[in-house]
C-alpha positions in Angstrom: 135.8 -96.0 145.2 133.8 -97.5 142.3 133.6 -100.6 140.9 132.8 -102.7 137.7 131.4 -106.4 137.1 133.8 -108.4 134.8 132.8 -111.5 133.7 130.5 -112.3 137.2 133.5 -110.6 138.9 132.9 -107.1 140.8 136.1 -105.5 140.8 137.2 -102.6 142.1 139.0 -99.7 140.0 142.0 -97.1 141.0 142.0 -93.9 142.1 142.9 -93.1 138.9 140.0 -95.3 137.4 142.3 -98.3 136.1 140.7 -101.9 136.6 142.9 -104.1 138.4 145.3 -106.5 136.0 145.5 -109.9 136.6 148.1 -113.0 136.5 147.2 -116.6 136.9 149.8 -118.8 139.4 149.2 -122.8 139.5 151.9 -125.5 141.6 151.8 -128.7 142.7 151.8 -127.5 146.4 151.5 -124.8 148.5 151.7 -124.0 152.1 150.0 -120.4 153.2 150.5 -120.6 157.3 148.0 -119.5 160.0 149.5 -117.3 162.1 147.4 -118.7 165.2 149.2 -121.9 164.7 153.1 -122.1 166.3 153.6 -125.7 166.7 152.6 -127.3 163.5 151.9 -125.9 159.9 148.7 -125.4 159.0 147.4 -123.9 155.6 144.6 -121.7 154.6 142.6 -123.1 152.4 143.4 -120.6 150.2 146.1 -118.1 148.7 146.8 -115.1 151.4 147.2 -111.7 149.6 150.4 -111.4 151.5 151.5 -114.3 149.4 150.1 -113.1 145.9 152.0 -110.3 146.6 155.1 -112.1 147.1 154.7 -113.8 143.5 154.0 -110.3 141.8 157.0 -108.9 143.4 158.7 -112.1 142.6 157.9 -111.3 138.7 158.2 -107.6 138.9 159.7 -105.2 141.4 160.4 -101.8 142.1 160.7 -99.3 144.7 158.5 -96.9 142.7 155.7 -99.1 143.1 153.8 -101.5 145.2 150.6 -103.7 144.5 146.9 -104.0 146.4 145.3 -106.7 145.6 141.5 -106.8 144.8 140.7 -110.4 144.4 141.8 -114.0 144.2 140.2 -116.5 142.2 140.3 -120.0 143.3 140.2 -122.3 140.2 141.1 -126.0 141.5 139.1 -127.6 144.2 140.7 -127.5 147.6 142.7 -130.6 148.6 145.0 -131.0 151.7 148.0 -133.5 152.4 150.4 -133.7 155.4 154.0 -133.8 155.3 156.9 -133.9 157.6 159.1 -130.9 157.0 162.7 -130.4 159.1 162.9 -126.7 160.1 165.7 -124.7 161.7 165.1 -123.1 165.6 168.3 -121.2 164.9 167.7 -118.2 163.0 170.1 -115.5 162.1 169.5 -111.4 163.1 169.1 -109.6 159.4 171.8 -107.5 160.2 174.5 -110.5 160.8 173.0 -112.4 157.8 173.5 -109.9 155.3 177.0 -109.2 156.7 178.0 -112.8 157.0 179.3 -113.1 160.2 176.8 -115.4 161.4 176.4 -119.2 160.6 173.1 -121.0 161.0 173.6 -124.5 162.5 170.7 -126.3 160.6 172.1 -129.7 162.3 172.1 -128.8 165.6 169.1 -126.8 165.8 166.9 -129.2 163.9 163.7 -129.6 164.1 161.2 -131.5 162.4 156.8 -130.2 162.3 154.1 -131.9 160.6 152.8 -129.1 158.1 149.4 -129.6 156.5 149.6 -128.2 152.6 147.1 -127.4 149.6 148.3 -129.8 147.1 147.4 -129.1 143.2 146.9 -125.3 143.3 145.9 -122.3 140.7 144.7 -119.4 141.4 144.2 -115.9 139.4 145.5 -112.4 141.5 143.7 -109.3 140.4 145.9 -106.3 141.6 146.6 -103.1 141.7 149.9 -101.5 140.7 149.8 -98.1 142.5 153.2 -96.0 142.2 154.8 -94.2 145.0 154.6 -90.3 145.0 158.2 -90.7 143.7 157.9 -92.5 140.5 159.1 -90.6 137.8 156.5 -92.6 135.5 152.7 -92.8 135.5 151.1 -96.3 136.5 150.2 -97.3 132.9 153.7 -98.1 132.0 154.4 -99.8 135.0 151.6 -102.2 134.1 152.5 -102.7 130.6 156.3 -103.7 131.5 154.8 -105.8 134.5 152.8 -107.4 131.7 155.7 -108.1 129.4 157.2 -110.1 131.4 154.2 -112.3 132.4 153.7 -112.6 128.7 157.5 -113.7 128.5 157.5 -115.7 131.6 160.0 -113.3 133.3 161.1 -113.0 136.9 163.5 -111.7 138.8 163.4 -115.0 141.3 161.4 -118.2 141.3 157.8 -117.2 142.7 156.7 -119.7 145.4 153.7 -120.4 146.7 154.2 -119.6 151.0 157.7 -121.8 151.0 160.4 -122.0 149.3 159.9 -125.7 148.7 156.5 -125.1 146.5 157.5 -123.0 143.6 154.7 -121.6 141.3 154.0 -121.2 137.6 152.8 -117.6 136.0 151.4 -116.9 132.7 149.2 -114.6 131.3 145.5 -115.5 132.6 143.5 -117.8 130.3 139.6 -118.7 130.3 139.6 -121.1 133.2 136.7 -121.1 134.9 136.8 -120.7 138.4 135.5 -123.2 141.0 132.0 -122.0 142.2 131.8 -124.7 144.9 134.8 -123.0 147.1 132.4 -121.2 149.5 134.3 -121.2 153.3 134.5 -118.5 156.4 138.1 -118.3 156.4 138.8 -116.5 159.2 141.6 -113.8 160.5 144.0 -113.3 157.6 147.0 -111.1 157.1 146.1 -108.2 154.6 149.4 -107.0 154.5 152.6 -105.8 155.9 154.1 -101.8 156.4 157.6 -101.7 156.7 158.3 -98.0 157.9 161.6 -97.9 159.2 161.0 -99.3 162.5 162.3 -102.1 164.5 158.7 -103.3 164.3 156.8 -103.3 160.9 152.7 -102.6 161.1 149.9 -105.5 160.1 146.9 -105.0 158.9 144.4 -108.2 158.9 140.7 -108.7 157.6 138.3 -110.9 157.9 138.4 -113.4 155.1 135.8 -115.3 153.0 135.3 -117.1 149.9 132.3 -117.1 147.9 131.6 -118.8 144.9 135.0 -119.1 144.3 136.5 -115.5 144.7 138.7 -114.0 147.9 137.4 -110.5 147.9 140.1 -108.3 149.8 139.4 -105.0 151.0 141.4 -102.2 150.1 142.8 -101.3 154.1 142.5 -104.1 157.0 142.5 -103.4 160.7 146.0 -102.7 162.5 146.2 -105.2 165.2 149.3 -105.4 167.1 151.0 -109.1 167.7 151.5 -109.9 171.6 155.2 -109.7 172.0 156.6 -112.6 174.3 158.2 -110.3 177.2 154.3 -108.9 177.8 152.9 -112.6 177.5 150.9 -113.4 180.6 
């Protein structure tokens, strides 16, 4: 693996020697939940790579491909709020949602958290775009038709910004500094999700931490499995 400072950055390239590309995100809110946390919302203080990939994704998909990210750079200062959302304890199987055969009483199964959220976000996601050994193209064209449609402010959904409720802007990163100030021990943080046919899908986490501004993310996290509730002591 080999790497290359740009501008005070030290990014990491490919295996195919490519430097990461990047898209700048900003929104009024945002709400990136600690896992540790069941009864009330809390956010990190900042974006998840989980959730960066979500907005990529949202922009441009694919099966062919999928993206890594390398580093996100915080450029607002971090500011909280709190807000009272209603959520749902009545959720439908997959299987019955997609088929329709199963309705979601959000009335009777309400139920309302207190939910602590960033408020005035932007951030800039430097990722990789790494096709699958199926692609039938080679990665520099998926990058250039991923940047098209940052350029043209393309998606295929609304990106959002950890709920639905907080949707985010994308454009084409600009020369916004970064805030050097953000320096915080984050903690445990989801690295990402592997969806490989089974009932369960594999997580990896890392341990996160922002310095002078920039959420360095490694390239694999550690596979920790969640406690399921029937082996709960």
């Amino acid at each position: 693996m080999t790497t290359e400072v740009v501008n005070v950055l030290t990014l990491r390239r490919s295996a195919a020697g490519d430097l990461p590309i990047a898209v700048q995100v900003t929104g009024d809110a945002a709400l990136f939940s600690r896992p540790e946390l069941k009864v009330e919302r809390v956010t990190y203080p900042v974006m998840t790579p989980t959730a960066a990939v979500g907005v990529l994704e949202s922009i441009y998909w694919k099966p062919e491909i999928r993206y890594e990210i390398v580093a996100i750079e915080v450029l607002k200062p971090i500011r909280q709020f709190t807000i009272r959302r209603n959520e749902t304890t009545d959720v439908a199987p997959l299987a019955e949602a997609i088929r329709g055969t199963r309705r979601v009483d959000t009335v009777a199964h309400r139920d309302q958290r207190n939910a602590v959220c960033l408020r005035d976000v932007a951030y800039r996601i430097h990722a990789h775009l790494l096709p699958a050994a199926h692609a039938d193209k080679p990665a520099a064209a998926y990058r250039d038709q991923l940047r098209r449609r940052v350029r043209r402010g393309a998606c295929f959904q609304q990106p959002y910004l950890g709920t639905r409720e907080f949707s985010a802007d994308f454009s084409w990163p600009d020369d916004t500094p970064r805030d050097t100030t953000v320096n915080e021990e984050v903690g445990i943080m989801l690295h990402s999700i592997h969806r490989d046919g089974t009932a369960q899908p594999r997580m990896e986490w890392f341990a996160a931490r922002v310095a002078d501004g920039v959420l360095y993310v490694p390239p694999r996290g550690m596979e920790m499995a969640l406690p399921s509730s029937s082996g709960a002591a």
